[in-house]
C-alpha positions in Angstrom: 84.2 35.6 15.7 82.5 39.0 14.7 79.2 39.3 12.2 78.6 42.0 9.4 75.3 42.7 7.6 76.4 43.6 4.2 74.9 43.6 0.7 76.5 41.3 -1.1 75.1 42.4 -4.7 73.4 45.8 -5.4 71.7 46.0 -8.8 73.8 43.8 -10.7 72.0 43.2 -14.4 72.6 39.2 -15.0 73.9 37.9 -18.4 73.1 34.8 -20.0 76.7 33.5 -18.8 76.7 32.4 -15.7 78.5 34.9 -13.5 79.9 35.0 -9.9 78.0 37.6 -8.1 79.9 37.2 -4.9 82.2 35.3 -2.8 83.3 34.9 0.4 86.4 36.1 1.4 89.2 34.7 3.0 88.8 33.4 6.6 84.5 34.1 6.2 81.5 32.6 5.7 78.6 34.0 4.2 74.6 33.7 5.1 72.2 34.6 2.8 69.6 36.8 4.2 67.8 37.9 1.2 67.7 37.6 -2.8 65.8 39.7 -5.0 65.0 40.2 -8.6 63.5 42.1 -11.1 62.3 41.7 -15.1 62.2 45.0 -16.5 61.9 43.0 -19.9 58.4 42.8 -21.8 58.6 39.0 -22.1 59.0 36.3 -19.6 62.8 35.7 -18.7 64.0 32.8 -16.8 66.8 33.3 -13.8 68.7 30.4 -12.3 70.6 31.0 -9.0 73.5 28.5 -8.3 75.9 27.8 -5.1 79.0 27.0 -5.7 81.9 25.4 -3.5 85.4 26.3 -3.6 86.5 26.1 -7.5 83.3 24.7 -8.3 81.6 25.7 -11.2 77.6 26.2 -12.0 75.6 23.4 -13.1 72.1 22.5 -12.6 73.4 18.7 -11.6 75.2 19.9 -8.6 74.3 23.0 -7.2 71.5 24.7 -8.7 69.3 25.7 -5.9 66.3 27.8 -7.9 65.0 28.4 -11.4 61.9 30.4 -11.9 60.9 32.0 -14.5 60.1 36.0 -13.9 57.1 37.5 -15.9 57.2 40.5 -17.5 58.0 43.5 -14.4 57.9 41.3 -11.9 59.6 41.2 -9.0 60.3 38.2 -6.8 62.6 37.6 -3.7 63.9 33.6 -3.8 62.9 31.9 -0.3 65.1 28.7 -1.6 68.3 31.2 -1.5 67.5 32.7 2.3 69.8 31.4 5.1 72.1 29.2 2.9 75.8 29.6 4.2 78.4 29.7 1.9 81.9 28.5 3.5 85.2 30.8 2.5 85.7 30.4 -1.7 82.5 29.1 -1.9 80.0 31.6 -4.5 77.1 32.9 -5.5 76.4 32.6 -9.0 73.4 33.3 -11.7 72.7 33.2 -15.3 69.1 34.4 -17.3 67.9 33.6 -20.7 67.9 36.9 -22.1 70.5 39.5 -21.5 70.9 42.8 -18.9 66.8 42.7 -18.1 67.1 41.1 -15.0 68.6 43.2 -12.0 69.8 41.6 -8.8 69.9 42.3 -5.2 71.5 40.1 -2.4 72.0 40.6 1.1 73.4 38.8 4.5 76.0 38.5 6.9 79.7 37.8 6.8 81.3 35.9 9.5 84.9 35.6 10.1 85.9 31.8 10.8 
């Protein structure tokens, strides 16, 4: 078994659909080592952050693991997202309220299985 450090999302602006910012690979597991965020928009926007199994899909019932709700240039790094594993298929996914004002930055470690 061999470990990578790798960003898994670098600047991605987040939509108000929710949207599959990464998944793990065939034969890997992911860790999450880090999630950031920032609101370059002059109003509050609100980010949720969902982990999804293998053909899952995003919804605050079953996986939602953080809402917050980013002020106006704030930046914020999620301590509920760090050092959650994500098994091969499995993804990261996020939506916001308001559209392409919220950039994203994730980092960890892929493990082959």
């Amino acid at each position: 078994m061999s470990t990578i450090h790798k960003t898994f999302v670098d600047g991605v602006s987040l939509t108000g659909t929710a949207q599959v910012l990464y998944t793990a690979g065939t034969a890997l597991k992911g860790t999450i080592e880090k999630a950031s965020f920032y609101n370059s928009h002059t109003s509050a926007v609100t980010v949720q952050m969902y982990l999804v199994p293998t053909a899952g899909s995003a919804t605050a019932a079953s996986n939602q693991i953080e809402k917050k709700v980013l002020q106006p240039g704030e930046g914020w790094s999620s301590p509920n997202m760090a050092g959650h594993l994500l098994e091969t298929g499995g993804t990261i996914q996020a939506t916001v309220d308001v559209n392409s004002k919220v950039a994203c930055r994730i980092t960890g470690y892929e493990a082959t299985s």
